[in-house]
C-alpha positions in Angstrom: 0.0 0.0 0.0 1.7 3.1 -0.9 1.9 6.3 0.9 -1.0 8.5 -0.8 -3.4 5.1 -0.2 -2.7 4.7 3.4 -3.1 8.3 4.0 -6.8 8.3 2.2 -7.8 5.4 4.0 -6.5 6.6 7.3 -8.5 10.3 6.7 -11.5 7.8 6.3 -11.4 6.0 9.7 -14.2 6.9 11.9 -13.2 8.8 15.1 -9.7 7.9 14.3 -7.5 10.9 17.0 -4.3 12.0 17.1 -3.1 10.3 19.8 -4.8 6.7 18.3 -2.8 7.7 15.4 0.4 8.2 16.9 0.0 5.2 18.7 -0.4 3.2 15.7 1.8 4.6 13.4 4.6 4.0 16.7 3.5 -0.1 16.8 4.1 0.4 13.4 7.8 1.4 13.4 7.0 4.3 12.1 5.8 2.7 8.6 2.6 4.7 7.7 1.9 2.1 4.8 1.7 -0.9 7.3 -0.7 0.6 10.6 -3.1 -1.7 10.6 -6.5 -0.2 10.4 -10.0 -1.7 9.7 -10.4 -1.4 6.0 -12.9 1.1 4.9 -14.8 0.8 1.8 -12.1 0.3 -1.0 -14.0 1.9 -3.5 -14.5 4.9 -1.4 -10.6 5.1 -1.0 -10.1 4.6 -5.0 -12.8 7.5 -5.4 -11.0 9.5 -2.9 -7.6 9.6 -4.3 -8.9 10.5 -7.4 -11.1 13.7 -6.1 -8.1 14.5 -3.8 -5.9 14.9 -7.2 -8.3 16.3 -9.3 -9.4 19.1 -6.1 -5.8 19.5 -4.8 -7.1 18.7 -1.2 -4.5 17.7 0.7 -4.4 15.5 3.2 -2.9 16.8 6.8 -1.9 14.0 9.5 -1.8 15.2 12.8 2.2 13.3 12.5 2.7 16.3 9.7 4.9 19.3 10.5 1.6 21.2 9.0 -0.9 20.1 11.4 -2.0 23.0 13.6 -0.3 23.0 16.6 -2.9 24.5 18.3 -5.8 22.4 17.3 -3.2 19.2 18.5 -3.3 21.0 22.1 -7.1 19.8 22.6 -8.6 16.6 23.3 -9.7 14.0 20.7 -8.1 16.2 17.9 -8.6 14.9 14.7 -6.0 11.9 13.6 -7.0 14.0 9.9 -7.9 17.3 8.1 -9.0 17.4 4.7 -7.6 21.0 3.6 -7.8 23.4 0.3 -5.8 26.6 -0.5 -3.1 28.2 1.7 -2.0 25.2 4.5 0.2 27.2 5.9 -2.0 29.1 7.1 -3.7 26.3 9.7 -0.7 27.3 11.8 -1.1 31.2 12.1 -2.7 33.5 15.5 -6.4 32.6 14.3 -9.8 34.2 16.0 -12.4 31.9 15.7 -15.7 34.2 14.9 -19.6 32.8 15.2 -23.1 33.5 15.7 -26.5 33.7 14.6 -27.2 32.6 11.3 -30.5 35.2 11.1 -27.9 38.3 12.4 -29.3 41.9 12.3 -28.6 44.0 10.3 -26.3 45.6 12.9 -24.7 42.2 13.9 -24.0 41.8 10.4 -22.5 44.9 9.7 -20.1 44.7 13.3 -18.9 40.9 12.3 -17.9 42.4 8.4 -16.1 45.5 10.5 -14.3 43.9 13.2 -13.7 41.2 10.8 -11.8 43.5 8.6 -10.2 45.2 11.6 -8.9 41.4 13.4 -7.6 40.7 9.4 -5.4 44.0 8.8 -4.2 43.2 12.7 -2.9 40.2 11.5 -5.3 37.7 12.5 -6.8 35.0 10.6 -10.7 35.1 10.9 -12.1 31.5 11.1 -15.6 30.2 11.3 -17.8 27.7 9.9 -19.2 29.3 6.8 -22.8 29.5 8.5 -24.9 31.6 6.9 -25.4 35.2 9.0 -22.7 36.3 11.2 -19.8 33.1 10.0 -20.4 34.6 6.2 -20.3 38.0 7.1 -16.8 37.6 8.9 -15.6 36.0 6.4 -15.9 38.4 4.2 -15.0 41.2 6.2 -11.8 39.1 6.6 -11.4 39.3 2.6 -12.5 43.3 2.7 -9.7 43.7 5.0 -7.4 42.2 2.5 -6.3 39.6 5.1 -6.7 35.6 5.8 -9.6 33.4 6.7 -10.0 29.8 7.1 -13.5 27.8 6.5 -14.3 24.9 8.6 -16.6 22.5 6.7 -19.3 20.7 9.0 -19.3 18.6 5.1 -16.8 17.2 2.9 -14.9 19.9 1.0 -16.7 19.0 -1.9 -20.0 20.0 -1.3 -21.0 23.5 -0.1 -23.0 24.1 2.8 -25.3 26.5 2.8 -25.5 26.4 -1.4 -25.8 30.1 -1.2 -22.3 30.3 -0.2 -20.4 28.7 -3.0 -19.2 32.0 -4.5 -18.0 32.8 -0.7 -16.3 29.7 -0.6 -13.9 29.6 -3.3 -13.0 33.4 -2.5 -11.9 31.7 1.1 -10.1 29.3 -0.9 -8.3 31.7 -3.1 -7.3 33.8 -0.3 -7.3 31.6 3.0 -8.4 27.9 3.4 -11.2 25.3 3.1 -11.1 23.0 6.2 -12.9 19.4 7.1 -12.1 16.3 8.6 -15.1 14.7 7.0 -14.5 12.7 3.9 -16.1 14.0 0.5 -19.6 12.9 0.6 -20.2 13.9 3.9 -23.6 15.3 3.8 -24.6 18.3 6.4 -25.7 16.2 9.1 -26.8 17.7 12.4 -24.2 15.7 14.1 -21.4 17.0 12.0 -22.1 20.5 13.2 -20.9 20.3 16.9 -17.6 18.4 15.3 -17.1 21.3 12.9 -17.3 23.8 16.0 -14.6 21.9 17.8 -12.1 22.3 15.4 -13.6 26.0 14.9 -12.2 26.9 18.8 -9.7 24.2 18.3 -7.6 25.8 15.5 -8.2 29.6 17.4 -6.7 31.7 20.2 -9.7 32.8 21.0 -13.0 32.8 19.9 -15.5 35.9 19.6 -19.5 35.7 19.7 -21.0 38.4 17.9 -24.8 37.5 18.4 -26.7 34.7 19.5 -29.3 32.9 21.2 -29.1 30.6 24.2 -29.8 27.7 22.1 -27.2 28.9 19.2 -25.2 26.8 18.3 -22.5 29.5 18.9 -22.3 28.2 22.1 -21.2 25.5 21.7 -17.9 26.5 19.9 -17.4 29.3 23.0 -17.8 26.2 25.3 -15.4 23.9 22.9 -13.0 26.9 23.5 -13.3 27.1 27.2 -12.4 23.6 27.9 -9.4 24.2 25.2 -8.0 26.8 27.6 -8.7 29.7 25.3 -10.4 33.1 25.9 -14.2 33.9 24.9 -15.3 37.6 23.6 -18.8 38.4 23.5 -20.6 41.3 22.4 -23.5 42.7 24.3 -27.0 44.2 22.7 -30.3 45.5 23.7 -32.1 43.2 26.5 -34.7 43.4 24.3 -33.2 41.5 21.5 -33.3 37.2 21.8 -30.1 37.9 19.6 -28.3 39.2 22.4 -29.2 36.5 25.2 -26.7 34.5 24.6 -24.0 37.0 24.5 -25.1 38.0 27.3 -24.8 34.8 29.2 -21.8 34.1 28.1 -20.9 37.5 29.9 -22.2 36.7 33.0 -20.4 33.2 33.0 -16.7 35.0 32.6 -16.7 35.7 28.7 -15.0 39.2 28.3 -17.2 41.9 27.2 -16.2 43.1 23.7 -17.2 46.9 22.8 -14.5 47.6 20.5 -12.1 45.6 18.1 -9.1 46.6 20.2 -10.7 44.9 23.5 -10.0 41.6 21.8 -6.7 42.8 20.6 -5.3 44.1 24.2 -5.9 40.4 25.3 -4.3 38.9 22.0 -2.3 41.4 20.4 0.7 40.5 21.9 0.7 37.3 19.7 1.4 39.9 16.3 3.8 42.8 15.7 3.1 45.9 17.2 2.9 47.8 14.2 -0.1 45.8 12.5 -2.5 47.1 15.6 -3.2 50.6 13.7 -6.4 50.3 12.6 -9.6 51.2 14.4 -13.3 49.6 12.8 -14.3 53.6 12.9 -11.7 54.5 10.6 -12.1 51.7 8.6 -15.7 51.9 8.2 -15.3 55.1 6.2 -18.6 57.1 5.2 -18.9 60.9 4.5 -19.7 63.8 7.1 -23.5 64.4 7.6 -25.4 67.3 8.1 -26.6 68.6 11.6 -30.1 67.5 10.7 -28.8 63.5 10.0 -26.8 63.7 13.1 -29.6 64.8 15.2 -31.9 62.1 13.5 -29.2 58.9 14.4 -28.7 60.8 17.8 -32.6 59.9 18.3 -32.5 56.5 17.0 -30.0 55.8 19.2 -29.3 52.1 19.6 -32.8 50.5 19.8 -34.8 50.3 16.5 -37.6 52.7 16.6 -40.6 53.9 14.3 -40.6 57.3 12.2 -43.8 58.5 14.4 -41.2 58.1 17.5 -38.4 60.0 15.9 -40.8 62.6 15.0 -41.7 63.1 18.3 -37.8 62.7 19.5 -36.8 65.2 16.5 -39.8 67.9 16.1 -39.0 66.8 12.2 -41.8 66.2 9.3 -42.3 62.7 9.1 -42.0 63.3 5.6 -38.2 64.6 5.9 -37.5 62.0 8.3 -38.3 59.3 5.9 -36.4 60.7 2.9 -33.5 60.9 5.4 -33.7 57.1 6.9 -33.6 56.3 2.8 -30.4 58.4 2.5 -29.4 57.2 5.7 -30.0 53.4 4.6 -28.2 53.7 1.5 -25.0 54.9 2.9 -25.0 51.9 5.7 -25.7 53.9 8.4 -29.6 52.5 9.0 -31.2 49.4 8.3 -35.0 48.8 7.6 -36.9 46.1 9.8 -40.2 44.9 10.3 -43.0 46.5 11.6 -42.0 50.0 10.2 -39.1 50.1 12.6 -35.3 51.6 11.6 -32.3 50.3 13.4 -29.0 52.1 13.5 -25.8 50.2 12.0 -22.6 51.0 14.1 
């Protein structure tokens, strides 16, 4: 059996760790080819060598110098990782970023920012490729001109959601597509929670940007804690079911995250000084505004709110407020939501 065969039908052993590995390839004599192993379905093998040329997935053993150290750290670490585009970068200072896959407009617009911000800091942004707040850090990640890394709860060739195809193979042009599951592996719901492991495996730390307490967000946070790695959360209204679970996670010792830098003053000393100059205000751009607009946001403050309540905060027409909330909403400043309500977009 030569070396590309034993290495495709070791990525396809079920549960297979690193430390089973090791084990093995040790009684072995250190002969990859001859660990003995419970044959998995040859043709599978056969089908896999040839996607894994035809793809240029690689195979990384948890025995190869490119396995990430950090995701070897934690317990029952996969013996396997199916990976696509830049390797290397499995071993660089990455920040594990999740949350609600039906974000705000606000929570999508702070994971893009801070995204971009963690990026041109140095960080690799990783997540799962979720759609909502995973997508929307990815590609602030990209806008920022820096790394991420995908982590498939799939094989790595099948998309999950569909909708984020396009995503995807900009991740795998500029960062990486991750999996232990073989190709084939269909989104199961038990493949999810494995996916978030590796998530807060593979990161320094991992930030929560909204969520409920039955996300699934959670879970990764709580993979992270029992790694030994630090939690960021960011708070929202009390009001808002997206916010609960931040919120817990607050009150059970997660640091409270208001600004990019907060998570940079805890990991920051990880990258060179000089990559911590940006701030998510200055790179969120957008013009000056009149007094008028700046009295109107002033009023909206930070809980959605109705144009009959800003005319009554404001003294303004209703008529001017609403041709301001458009001109507001197309520079990224508002968002519209149901039930008439605007929301402002930090």
């Amino acid at each position: 059996m030569d070396n590309a065969h034993a290495r495709a039908k070791l990525a396809r052993t079920p549960g297979l760790t690193a430390d089973a590995l090791e084990a093995l390839i040790a009684a072995a004599g250190g002969d990859l080819a001859q660990v003995p192993l419970t044959a998995p379905d040859e043709r599978a093998v056969a089908s896999d060598l040839e996607w894994l040329e035809r793809s240029g997935t690689v195979i990384v053993l948890s025995t190869d110098p490119g396995y990430p150290p950090l995701l070897r750290q934690t317990a029952g670490a996969p013996a396997a990782l199916y990976a696509q585009g830049s390797i290397s970068l499995l071993a660089s200072p990455q920040l594990a970023m999740v949350g609600s896959r039906s974000p705000t407009p606000a929570g999508r617009s702070t994971a893009r920012e801070f995204a971009a911000w963690f990026a041109r800091a140095g960080f690799t942004v990783t997540s799962g490729l979720a759609a909502g707040i995973d997508a929307a850090s990815h590609e602030g990640a990209l806008k920022g001109d820096g790394a991420t890394i995908a982590v498939f709860g799939t094989g790595l060739d099948r998309v999950y959601p569909s909708a984020n195809h396009a995503l995807a193979e900009r991740i795998r042009e500029h960062g990486a597509l991750v999996s232990e599951l073989p190709p084939g592996a269909a989104p199961l719901p038990e493949n999810f929670p494995r996916r978030n492991r590796i998530i807060a495996g593979l990161s320094l730390g991992t930030l929560v940007v909204e969520a409920t307490t039955r996300s699934g967000s959670l879970s990764t946070a709580r993979h992270a804690l029992e790694a030994g790695r630090e939690v960021f959360a960011i708070p929202g209204s009390i009001h808002s079911p997206l916010s609960r679970g931040c919120h817990q996670l607050i009150r059970n010792g997660a640091k409270l995250v208001e600004e990019a830098r907060d998570v940079t003053e805890e990991l920051g000393f990880l990258l060179p000084k000089e990559r911590l100059t940006v701030t998510p205000e200055s790179a969120s751009g957008g013009r000056e505004l009149d007094k008028e607009y700046e009295m109107l946001l002033d009023a909206l403050g930070f809980e959605p709110a109705t144009i009959d309540r800003l005319v009554a905060r404001t003294a303004l027409p209703s008529e001017s407020i609403a041709s301001m909330l458009l001109i507001l909403e197309l520079d990224g400043r508002v968002a519209a939501l149901p039930g008439g309500r605007y929301g402002r977009i930090p």
